[in-house]
N, C-alpha and C positions, 0 to 999 in steps of 0.2 A: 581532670585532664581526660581529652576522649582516649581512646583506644586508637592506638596507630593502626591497626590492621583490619578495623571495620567501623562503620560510620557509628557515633553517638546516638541517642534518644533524640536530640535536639535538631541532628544534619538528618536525618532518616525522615522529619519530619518537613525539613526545608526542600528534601528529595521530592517529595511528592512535589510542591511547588514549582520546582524545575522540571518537572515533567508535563505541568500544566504550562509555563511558558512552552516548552517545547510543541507543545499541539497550537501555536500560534502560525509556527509554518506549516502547520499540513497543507498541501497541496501548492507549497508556495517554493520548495528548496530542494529537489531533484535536478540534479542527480547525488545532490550532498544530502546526509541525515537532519533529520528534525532534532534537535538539540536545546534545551531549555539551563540555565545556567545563575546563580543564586550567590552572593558574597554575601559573609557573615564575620562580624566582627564580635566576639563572643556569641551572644544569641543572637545581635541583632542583625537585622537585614541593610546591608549598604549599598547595594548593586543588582540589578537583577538583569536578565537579556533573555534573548532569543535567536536563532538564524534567522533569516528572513529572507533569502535567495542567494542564488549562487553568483558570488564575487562580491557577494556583500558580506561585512566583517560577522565571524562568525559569534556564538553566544557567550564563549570564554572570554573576550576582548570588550563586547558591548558592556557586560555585567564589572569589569574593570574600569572599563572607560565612565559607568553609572557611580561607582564608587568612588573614585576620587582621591582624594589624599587618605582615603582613609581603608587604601586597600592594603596597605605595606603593611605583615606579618596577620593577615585575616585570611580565612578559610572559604575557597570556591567549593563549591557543589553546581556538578554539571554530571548530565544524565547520561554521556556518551565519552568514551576516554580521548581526552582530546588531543588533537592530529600534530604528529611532529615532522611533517612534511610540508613544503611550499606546494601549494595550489594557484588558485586563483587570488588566494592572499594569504599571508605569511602563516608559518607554523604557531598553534596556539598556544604549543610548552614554550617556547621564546618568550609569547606576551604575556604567560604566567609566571615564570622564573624572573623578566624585569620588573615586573611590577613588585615584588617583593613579597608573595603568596607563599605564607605558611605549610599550609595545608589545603590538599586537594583528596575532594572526596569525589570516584566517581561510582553512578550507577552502575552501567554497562560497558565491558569492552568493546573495542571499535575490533572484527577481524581484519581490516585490512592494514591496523597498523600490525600484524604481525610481520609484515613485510616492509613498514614502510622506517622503521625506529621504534616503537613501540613506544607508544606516550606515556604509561606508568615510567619504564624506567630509564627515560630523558629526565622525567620530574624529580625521580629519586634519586640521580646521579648529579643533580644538582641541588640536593638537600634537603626538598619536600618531602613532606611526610604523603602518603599517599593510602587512601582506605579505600576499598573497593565493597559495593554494596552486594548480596548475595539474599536469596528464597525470596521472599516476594519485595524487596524493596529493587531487586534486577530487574527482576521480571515486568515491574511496571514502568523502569527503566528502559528495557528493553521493547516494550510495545510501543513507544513515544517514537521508536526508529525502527518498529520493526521491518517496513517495508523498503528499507537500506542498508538492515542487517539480513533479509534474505536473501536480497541481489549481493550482496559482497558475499554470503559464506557457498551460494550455487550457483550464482550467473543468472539466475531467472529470474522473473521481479515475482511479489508478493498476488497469490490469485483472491482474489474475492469473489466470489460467486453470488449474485443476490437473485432470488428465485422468489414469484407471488402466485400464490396459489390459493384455494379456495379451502373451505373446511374436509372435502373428501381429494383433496390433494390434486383436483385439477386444472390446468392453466388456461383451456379455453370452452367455450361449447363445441358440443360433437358438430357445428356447421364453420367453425373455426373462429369465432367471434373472441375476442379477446379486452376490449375495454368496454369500463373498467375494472379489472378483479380488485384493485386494490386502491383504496382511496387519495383522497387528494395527497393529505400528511405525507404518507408511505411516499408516494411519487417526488413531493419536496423534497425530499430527503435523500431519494434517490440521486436527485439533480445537484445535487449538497454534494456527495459522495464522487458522483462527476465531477464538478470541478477539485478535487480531493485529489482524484485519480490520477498516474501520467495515460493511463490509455482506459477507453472502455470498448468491450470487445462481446460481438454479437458472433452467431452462427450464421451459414447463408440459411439455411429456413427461417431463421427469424429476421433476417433481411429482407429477403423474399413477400412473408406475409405480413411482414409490420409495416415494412417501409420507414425504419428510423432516421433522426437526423443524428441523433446520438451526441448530441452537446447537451453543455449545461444550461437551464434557462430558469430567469427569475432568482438570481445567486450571484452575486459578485466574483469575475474570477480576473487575478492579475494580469496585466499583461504579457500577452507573450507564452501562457501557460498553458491556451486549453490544450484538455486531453488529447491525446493521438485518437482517433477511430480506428476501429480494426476490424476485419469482416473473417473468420476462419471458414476457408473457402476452396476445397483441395478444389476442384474441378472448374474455378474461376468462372463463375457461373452469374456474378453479380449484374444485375439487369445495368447497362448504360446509361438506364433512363430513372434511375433511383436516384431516392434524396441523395444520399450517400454518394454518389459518382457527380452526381448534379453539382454536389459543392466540394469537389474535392479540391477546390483553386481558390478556395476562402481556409476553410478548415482542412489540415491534414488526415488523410485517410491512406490506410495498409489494407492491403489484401493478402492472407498470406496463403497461398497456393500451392499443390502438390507439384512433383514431376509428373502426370499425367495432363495438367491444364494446357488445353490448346492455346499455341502460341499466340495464334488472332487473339482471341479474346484477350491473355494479357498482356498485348502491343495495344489493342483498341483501350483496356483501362488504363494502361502508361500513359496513353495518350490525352485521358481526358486532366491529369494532373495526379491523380492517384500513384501511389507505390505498391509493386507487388514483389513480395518474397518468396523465393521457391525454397519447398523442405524439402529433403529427400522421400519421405515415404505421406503417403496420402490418402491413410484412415490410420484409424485405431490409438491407443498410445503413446504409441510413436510420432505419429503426427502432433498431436498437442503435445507433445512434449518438446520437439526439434519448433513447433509455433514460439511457445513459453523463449526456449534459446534465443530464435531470432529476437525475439522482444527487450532480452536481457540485453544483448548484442548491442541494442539502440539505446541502452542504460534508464530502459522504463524497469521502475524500480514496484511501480503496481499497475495492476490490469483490474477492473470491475468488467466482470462475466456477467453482462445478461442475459440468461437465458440462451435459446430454448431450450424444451427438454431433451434434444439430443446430445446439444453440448454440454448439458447438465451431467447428464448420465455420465459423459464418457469422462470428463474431468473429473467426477469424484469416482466412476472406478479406475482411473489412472491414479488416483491418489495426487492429484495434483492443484488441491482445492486449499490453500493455507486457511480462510475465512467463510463462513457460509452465512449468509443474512438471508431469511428465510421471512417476508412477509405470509402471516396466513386473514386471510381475509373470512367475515362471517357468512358467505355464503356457499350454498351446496349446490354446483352442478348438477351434475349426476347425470348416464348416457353414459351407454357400453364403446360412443365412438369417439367419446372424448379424453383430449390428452391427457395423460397422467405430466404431473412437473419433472419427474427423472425418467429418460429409458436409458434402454442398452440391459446388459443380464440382469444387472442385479446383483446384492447379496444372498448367497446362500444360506445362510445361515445368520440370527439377529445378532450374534458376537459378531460377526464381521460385518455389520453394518457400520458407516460412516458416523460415527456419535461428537456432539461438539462437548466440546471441554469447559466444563464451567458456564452452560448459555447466561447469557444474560438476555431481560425478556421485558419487554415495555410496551405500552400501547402508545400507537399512532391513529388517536379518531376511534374509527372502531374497528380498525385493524391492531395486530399484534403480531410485535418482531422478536421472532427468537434469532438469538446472531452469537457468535463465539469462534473458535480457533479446532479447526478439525485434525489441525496436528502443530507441532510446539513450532517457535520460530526458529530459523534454521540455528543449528551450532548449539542453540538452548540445552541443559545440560540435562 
């Protein structure tokens, strides 16, 4: 008999499973969480789901509806506690409690049913046994949704920051040359992670000298889904005659702007189809941090930060980096006038530098990604 109050040898192991359906909707089910979900009738497996977009049935109902007659008094494992409120389609404790579900195991609390009924104890008030996963079978739970569990527990969507840089940490030559530090793979990958994204989000210097399109190319992405573009841009400075403004009436593009940005310029970028958001303050911290708000606001639930190294800087010393993917490429710079990948102060001291947790570290070609979590996902214990 398992343990009523925490998952068995057997479900811990089906968990992981349901977390790998769950990464079927990355990039596909914002502003709803990715959620992977698993029915098991003793050991065996009789159902299995996924989300797959928003107002599409969610993974606790797919993985029911997969099962069949043979779901009446069998045990769901689903990685996200599932929603006992009406959305865009009905509450999922309803379709677990008719179907005749024994027992429900889940990985990670959802926080926003704290408010909304609380899905354990809908489940348990109508008879389910209910086990909740805890230390690392959560936790891998919880990254499957992390980027909808940082938006529900702050308001701000999940930052990723991915930054390429060379063996002595620099991102371009001292004459400004910038392709390519980092090879093809790394680049694929990055365009992978765009359409992953709800937004990908540059500085105006690296607007400025890159001139990006900033979508995803050579990667299947749903319809209807690409990334937002976003330019962080207090003084509204973005050239009219950029990729970026040039397609803002195909692909969506934010500008998000200080109180100091002349009003021409952002009437002339309203006008070309672009949106621009005013924050109250227009540097430092505060700025990206009232940015991040407006972002949440629009229920982008993640942002890929490319670069530059201004923006680098000032979002990991605001502390507002959740992800850092860190391509380092095998060559050496070098040149007293070229950029370093991060400015702004700095840490003073090597404890207070920004260290990730756990990197994890893989080659791409003959570059090498070191990538990991530079602070825990929000509410994580």
């Amino acid at each position: 008999m398992s343990p009523p109050g925490r998952p068995s040898a057997s479900e811990r192991t089906h968990l992981i499973r349901a977390c790998e359906l769950a990464e079927r909707g990355r990039g596909h089910v914002s502003p709803n969480p990715a959620v992977g979900a698993v029915v098991l009738r003793g050991d065996q497996v009789v159902g299995e789901g996924w989300h797959d977009g928003p107002g599409l049935a969610h993974a606790e109902p797919v993985a029911i509806a997969a099962a069949g007659d043979a779901v009446r008094g069998a045990t769901l494992i689903c990685t996200l506690e599932p929603c006992s409120h009406t959305g865009r389609t009905g509450p999922c404790t309803q379709a677990i409690i008719d179907a005749g579900i024994a027992r429900v195991v889940v990985g990670a609390l959802d926080p926003l049913e704290r408010t909304r009924g609380e899905g354990v104890r809908v489940l348990e008030a109508a008879g389910i046994e209910v086990a909740v996963a805890d230390g690392e079978d959560a936790a891998r739970a919880r990254e499957a949704a992390s980027a909808f569990l940082t938006w529900a527990a702050t308001g701000r969507p999940e930052v990723i920051l991915k930054m390429a840089a060379s063996l002595d940490g620099r991102v371009a030559t001292r004459t400004g040359n910038t392709r390519w530090i980092s090879g093809p793979e790394a680049r694929s990958l990055v365009h992978r992670w765009r359409a992953e994204s709800d937004a990908v989000a540059v500085g105006i210097g690296t607007a400025v000298a890159d001139d990006p399109m900033l979508t995803a190319r050579d990667v299947e992405v749903p319809e209807g889904r690409g990334a937002l573009r976003v330019v962080l841009d207090p003084h509204a400075r973005l050239p009219l005659t950029s990729a970026l403004v040039g397609s803002a009436g195909e692909v969506p593009l934010l500008v998000i702007a200080g109180p100091d940005a002349d009003s021409s310029r952002v009437d002339a970028l309203r006008a070309t189809g672009a949106e621009v958001d005013l924050t109250a303050a227009d540097h430092g911290p505060e700025y990206l941090a009232q940015a991040m708000d407006a972002l949440g606001r629009r229920e982008v639930q993640s942002v890929l930060v490319e670069g530059g190294p201004t923006v680098a800087g000032a979002l990991l010393e605001a502390d507002l980096v959740d992800v850092l993917a860190w391509v380092v490429a095998p060559i050496v710079i070098g040149g007293d006038g070229a950029p370093m990948a991060a400015r702004g102060h700095g840490a003073d001291a090597i404890a207070d530098a920004p260290r990730i947790r756990s990197p994890r570290v893989e080659r791409l070609g003959d570059d090498v990604l070191v990538m990991g979590r530079l602070r825990p996902i929000a509410g994580e214990g």
